[in-house]
N, C-alpha and C positions, 0 to 999 in steps of 0.2 A: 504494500500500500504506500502509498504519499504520505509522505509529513513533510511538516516543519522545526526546522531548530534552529535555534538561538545560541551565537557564540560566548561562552560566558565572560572571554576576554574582549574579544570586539561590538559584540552586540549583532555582527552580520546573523541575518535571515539565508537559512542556506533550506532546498527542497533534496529527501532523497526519500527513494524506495528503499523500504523498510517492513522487516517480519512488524508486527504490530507491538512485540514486547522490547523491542530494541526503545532504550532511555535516552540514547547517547549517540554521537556521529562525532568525527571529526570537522572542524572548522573549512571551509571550504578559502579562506582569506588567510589565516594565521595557522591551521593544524591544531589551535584550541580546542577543547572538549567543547558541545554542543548540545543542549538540552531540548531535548523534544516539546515543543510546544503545542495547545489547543488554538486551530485555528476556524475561522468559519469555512464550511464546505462552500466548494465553488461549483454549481450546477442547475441545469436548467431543465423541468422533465415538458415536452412537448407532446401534443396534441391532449391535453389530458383535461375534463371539463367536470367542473366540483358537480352538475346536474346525473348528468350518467357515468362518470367515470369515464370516458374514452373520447375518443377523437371527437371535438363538436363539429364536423365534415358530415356527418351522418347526422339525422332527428329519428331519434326513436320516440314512438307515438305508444301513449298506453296499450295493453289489450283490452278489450271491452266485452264484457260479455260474460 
């Protein structure tokens, strides 16, 4: 997965692929230790509509009867 880390000496933002329990990276500016940090996900799910759940390209109409 992606994360983010924090150089504890520089402060550099560095991005690496990572098992999920890795705490620690190397500084990608000084070779400093690097603390994994909480960041906001960055994503966007498309076609998806809070009425029916799926594409709103389609109108689904009650059944009646």
């Amino acid at each position: 997965m992606l994360f983010e880390f924090r150089c504890k000496k520089c402060g550099t933002i560095t991005e690496a692929i990572v098992k999920g329990d890795v705490k620690e990276v190397e500084c990608s500016k000084c070779d400093a230790k690097a603390e994994k940090i909480i960041s906001a996900p960055h994503f966007h799910i498309h076609g998806f509509n809070a009425t029916n759940g799926y594409s709103n390209e389609k109108e689904i109409k009650p059944k009646v009867g």
